[in-house]
C-alpha positions in Angstrom: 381.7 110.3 -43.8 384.4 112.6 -45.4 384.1 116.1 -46.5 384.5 114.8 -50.3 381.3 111.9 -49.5 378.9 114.2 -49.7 375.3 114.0 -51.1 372.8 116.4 -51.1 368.7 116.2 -50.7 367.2 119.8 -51.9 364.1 120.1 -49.3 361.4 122.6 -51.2 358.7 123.1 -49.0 355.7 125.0 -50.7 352.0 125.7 -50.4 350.0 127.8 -52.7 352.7 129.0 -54.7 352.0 127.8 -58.2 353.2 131.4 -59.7 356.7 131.0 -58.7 357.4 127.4 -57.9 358.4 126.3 -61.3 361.7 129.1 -61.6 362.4 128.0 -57.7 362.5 124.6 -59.3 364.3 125.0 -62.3 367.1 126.8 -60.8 367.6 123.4 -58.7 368.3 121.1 -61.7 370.6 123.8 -63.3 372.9 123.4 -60.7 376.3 122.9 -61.7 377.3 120.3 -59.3 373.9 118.3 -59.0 372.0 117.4 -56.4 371.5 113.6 -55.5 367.7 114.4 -55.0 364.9 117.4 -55.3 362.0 116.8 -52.9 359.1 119.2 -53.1 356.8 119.3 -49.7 353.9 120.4 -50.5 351.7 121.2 -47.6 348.3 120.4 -49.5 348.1 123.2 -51.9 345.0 123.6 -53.7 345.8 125.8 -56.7 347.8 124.6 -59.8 350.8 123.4 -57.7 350.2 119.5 -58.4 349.7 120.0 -62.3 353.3 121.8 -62.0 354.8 119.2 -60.3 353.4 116.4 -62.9 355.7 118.3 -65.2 358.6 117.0 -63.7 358.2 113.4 -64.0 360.7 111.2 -61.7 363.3 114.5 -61.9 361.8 115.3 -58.3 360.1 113.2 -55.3 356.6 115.1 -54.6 355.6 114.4 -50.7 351.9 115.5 -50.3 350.7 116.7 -47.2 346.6 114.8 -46.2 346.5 118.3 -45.0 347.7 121.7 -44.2 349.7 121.7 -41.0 352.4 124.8 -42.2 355.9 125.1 -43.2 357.7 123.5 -39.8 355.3 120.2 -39.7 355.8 119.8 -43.8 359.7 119.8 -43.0 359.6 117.4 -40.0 358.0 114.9 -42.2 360.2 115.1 -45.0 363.9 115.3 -43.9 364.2 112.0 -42.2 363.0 110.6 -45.6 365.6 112.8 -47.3 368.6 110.4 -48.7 371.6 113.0 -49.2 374.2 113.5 -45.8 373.6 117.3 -45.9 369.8 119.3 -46.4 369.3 122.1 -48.4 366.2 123.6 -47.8 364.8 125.9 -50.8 362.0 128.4 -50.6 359.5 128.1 -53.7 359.9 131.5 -54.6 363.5 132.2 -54.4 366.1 130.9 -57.3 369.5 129.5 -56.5 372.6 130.6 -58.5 373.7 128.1 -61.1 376.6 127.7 -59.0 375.2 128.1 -55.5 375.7 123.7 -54.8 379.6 124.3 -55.8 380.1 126.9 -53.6 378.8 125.4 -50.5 380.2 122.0 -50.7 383.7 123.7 -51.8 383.7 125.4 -48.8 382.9 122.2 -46.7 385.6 120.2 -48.2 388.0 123.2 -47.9 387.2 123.7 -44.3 386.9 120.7 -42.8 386.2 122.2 -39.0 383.0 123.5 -40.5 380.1 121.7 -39.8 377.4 124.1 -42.1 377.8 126.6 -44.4 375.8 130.0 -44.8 375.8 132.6 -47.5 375.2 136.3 -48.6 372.1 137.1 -51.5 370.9 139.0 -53.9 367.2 140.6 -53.7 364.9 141.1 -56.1 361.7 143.5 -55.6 358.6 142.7 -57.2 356.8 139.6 -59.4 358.7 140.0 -62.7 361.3 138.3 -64.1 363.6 137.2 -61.3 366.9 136.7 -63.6 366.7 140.4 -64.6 370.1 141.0 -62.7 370.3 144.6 -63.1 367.4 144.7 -60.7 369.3 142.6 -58.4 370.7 144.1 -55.2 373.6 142.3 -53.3 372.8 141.8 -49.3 376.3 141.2 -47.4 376.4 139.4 -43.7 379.2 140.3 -41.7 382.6 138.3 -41.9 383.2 137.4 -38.5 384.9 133.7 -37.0 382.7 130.7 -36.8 382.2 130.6 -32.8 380.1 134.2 -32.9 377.9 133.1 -35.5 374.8 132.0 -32.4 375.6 135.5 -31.2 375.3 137.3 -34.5 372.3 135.0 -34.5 370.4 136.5 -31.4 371.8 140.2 -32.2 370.3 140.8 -35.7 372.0 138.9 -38.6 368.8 137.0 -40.7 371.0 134.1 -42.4 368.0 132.3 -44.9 367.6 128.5 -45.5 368.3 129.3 -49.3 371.4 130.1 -49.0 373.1 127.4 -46.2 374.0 123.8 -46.6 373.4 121.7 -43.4 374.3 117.8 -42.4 371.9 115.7 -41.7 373.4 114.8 -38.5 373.0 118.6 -37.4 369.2 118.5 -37.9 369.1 115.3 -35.7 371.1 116.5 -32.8 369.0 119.3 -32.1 365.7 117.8 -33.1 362.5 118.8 -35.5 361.4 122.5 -36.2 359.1 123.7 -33.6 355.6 123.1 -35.1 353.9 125.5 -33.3 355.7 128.7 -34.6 354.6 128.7 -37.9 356.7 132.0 -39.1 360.5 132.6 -37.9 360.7 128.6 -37.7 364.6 129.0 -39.2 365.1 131.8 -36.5 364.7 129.2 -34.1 365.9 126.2 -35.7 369.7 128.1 -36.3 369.9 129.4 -32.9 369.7 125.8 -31.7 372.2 124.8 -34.6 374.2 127.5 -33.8 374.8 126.6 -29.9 376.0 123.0 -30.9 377.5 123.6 -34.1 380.7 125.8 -36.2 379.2 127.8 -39.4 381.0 128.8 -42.3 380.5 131.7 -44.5 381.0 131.1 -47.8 382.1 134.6 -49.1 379.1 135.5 -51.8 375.7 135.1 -53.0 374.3 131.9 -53.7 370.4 132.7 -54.3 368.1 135.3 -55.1 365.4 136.3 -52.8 362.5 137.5 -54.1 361.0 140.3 -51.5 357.2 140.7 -52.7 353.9 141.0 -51.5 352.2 137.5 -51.4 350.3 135.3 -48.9 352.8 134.0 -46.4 351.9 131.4 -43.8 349.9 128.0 -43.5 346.1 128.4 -43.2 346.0 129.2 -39.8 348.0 131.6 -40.1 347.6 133.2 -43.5 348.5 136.7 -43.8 349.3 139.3 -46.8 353.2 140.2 -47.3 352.8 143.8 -46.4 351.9 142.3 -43.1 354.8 139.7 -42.7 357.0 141.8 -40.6 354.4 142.5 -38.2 353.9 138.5 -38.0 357.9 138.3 -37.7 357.8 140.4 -34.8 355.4 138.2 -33.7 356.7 135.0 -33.4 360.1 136.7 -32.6 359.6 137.6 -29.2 358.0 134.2 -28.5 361.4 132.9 -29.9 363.3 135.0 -27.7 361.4 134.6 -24.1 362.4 131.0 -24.6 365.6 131.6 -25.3 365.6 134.4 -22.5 364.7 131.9 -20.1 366.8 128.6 -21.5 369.8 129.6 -23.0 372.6 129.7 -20.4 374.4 132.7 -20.2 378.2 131.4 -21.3 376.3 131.4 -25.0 376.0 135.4 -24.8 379.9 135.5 -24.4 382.1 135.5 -27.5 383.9 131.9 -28.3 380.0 130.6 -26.3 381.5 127.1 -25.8 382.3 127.6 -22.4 382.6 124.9 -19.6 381.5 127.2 -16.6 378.7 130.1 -15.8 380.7 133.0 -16.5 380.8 135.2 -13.0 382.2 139.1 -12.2 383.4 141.5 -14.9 382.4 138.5 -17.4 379.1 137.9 -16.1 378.3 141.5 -16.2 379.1 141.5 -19.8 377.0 138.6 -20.6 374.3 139.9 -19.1 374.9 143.1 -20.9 374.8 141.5 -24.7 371.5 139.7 -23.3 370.0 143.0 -22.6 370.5 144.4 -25.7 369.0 141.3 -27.4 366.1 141.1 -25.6 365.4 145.0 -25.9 366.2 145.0 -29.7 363.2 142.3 -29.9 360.7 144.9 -27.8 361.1 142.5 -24.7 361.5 145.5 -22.3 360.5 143.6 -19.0 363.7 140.7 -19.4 366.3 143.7 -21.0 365.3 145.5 -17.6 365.9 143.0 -15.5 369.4 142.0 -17.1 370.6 145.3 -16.9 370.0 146.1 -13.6 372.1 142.3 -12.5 374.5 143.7 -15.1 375.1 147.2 -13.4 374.8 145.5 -10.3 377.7 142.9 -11.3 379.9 145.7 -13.2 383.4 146.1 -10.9 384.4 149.0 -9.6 386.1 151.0 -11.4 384.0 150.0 -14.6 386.2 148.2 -17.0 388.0 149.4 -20.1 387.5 147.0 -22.4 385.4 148.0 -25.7 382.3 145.8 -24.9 381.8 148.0 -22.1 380.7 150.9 -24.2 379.3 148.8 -27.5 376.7 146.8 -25.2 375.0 149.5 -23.0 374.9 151.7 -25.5 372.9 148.8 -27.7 370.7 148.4 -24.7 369.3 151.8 -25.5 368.4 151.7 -29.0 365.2 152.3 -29.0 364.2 151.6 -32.6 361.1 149.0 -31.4 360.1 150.3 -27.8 357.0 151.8 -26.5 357.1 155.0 -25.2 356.5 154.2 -21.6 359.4 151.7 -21.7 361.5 154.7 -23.4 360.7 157.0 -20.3 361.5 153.3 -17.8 364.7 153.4 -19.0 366.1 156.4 -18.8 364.5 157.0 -15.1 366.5 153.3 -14.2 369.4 154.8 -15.7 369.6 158.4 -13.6 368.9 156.2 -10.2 371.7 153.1 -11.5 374.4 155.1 -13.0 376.1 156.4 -9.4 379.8 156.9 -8.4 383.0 157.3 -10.1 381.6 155.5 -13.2 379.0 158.0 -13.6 380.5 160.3 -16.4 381.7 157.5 -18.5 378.9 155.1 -18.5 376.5 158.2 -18.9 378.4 158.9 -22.2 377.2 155.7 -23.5 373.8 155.7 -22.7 373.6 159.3 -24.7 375.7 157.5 -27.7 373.4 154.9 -27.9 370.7 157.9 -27.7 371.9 159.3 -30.4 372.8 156.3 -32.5 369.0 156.1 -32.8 368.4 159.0 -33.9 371.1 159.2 -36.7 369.8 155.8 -37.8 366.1 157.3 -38.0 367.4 160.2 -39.5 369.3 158.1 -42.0 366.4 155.8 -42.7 364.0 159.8 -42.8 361.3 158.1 -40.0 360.8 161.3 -39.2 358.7 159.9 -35.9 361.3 158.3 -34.7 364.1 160.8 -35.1 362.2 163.4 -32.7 361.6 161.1 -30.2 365.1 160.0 -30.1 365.9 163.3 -29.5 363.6 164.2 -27.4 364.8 161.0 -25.0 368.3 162.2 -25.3 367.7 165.9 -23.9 365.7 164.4 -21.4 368.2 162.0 -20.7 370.2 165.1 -20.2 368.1 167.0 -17.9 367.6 163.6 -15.7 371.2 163.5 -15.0 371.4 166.9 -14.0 374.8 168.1 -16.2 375.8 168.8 -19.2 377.2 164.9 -20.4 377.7 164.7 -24.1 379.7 162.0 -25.8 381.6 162.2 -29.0 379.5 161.0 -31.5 382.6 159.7 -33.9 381.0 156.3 -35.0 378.3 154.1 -35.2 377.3 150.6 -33.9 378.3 147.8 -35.9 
């Protein structure tokens, strides 16, 4: 199949969710370029959703759930039934851009190296009307070439469903959603795309999140919105022990499709941009222990390059660790840091120090901010001398 055969299957899974499914809906069958088919999922709701979906008549399939299973089982059931070559799967209480289906299979046929397509969004705060645009918000993701998007991935970049066009074929090569982690399921699910597969940004917003405070989750796992990123964190970290422990580590290196384990001044960095993942997801114990390989592995003299300076410092922010972990690390630091390298590498431990803090600052969590500094002037008195960096810029 070309780039100019393709058909599209709209996926809307949805339970409980009768107050916005209709708009979510809607905005699918106003697309400007069509879809060949709108499936709704629904994972056995029981309040008005079925009487909504009646409305519709034979403009949408309705798959009904026997029962409640959660978001990743409703999807495994429904995209091998789905007819289109590429999946776009639709939260029911977002709304796509009249436009949104253009854009994305422009940019396919435009770019035919591209296997999937991804997007920016707007966001919308609240339960009212949606559409109000001067409410809107725009949320940018980084431009960056296709090969670092499983590395943006692990680092911090939250691409959504809404807003990305996938083949079939892509879904079938790395096989179903992982039933058993009921939140973050697309966390998961686009690491694995993203180690087999090229994305493409598209340049703009295609949908319109709605952020609100709603019941999330299946009925195991039902929680209030104002809980949801406590849950994230959640089901995060079980994400990322796996992938800790079964992603090789040639994916941590930029342009990831490498042939070989990398080994020396290339392993060291690998092992440094693993570090900072893991610690940015509060896994302290597995950003330890790829640290102290990665000092271990640095050469000697340290090299110049800028990942050098950008990855330790990132293993240091300390936005999601526990105190005692804080107090771990800057300890490992004043035994591991020794030798020629100690001046320079010591600078970017305090950057990344004080990167925290500005951040906190800049965010006022006033908490966070003081123990930030506090860590750096301890950091200070561990090493015994008066090594300050030039704070001149911030992580990116």
């Amino acid at each position: 199949m070309g780039p100019n055969d393709i058909t599209v299957s709209v996926i809307v899974p949805t339970y409980n969710r009768s107050e916005y499914l209709a708009m979510a809906i809607d905005s699918l069958l106003a697309q400007q370029r069509p879809p060949e088919e709108i499936i709704v999922a629904d994972d056995h709701s029981t309040d008005q959703t079925g009487q909504i979906l009646a409305q519709y008549g034979d403009r949408i399939r309705v798959l009904r759930s026997e029962k409640n299973e959660g978001k990743p089982a409703a999807l495994n059931r429904v995209i091998p039934l789905a007819r289109g070559s590429h999946i776009w799967i639709f939260d029911d209480d977002d709304v796509a851009l009249p436009n949104a289906l253009q854009v994305h299979t422009d940019f396919l046929r435009s770019h035919p190296d591209i296997d999937f397509t991804y997007s920016d969004k707007f966001i919308y705060q609240g339960d009212g009307d949606i559409w109000e645009r001067k409410a809107w918000h725009v949320d940018h993701l980084p431009v960056f070439p296709p090969e670092e998007f499983l590395i943006r991935t692990m680092e911090s970049m939250h691409t959504l469903m809404q807003g990305m066009l996938i083949p079939a074929r892509c879904y079938l090569a790395v096989g179903p959603f992982d039933a058993a982690i009921q939140r973050c399921e697309d966390h998961d699910m686009l690491l694995r795309l993203g180690a087999q597969f090229r994305a493409g940004n598209v340049g703009r917003p295609t949908f319109v999140y709605r952020d609100h405070d709603g019941a999330r989750g299946s009925v195991s796992d039902r929680h209030a919105g104002k809980q949801r990123f406590a849950v994230l964190f959640r089901y995060r970290q079980e994400i990322f022990r796996r992938v800790w422990a079964e992603y090789p580590l040639r994916c941590y290196l930029p342009g990831y499709r490498h042939s070989e384990e990398p080994a020396g001044a290339l392993l060291a960095r690998a092992l440094l941009q693993r570090s900072s993942i893991m610690f940015r997801q509060g896994l302290a114990d597995e950003g330890f222990a790829d640290l102290q390989q990665a000092i271990q592995h640095l050469p000697e003299p340290a090299p110049e390059e800028s990942w050098l300076p950008l990855l330790l410092s990132r293993s240091i922010d300390l936005d999601s660790w526990e105190l005692h972990d804080r107090w771990r690390l800057l300890q490992y630091f004043n035994r591991a840091l020794q030798g020629r390298r100690v001046r320079r590498l010591s600078r970017y431990v305090a950057r990344g120090l004080y990167w925290s803090f500005s951040r906190a600052v800049r965010k006022r969590e006033w908490a966070q901010a003081l123990w930030s500094l506090q860590m750096l002037a301890a950091y200070g008195l561990l090493l015994g001398s008066r090594i300050l960096p030039r704070f001149d810029h911030s992580p990116t």
